[in-house]
C-alpha positions, 0 to 999 in steps of 0.5 A: 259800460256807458252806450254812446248816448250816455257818454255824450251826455258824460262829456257834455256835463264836464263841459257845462260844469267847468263852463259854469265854475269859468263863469263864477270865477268870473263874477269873483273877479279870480280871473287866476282860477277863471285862467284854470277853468278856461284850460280845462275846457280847452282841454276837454275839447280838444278830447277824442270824446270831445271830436266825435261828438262835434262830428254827431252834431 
């Protein structure tokens, strides 16, 4: 079972990985597949996880 510092750390490399996967369907001009990615990060931060990590910073 992760402790809190570990889940953070979890939630956080979604968020950097689908930030990073927005910015390279970008430079591919696939704004389609940018569209996506941007989605999820919408949805990742709109995560129980993702409100009490807003809330620790």
């Amino acid at each position: 079972m992760f402790d809190e510092n570990e889940r953070l750390a979890n939630q956080e490399a979604h968020w950097l990985y689908a930030a990073m996967r927005a910015e390279k369907a970008i430079e591919q001009k696939d704004f389609a597949r940018c569209a996506r990615w941007k989605r999820i990060l919408e949805i990742l931060d709109e995560s129980p996880a993702a409100k009490s990590a807003g809330s620790k910073y």
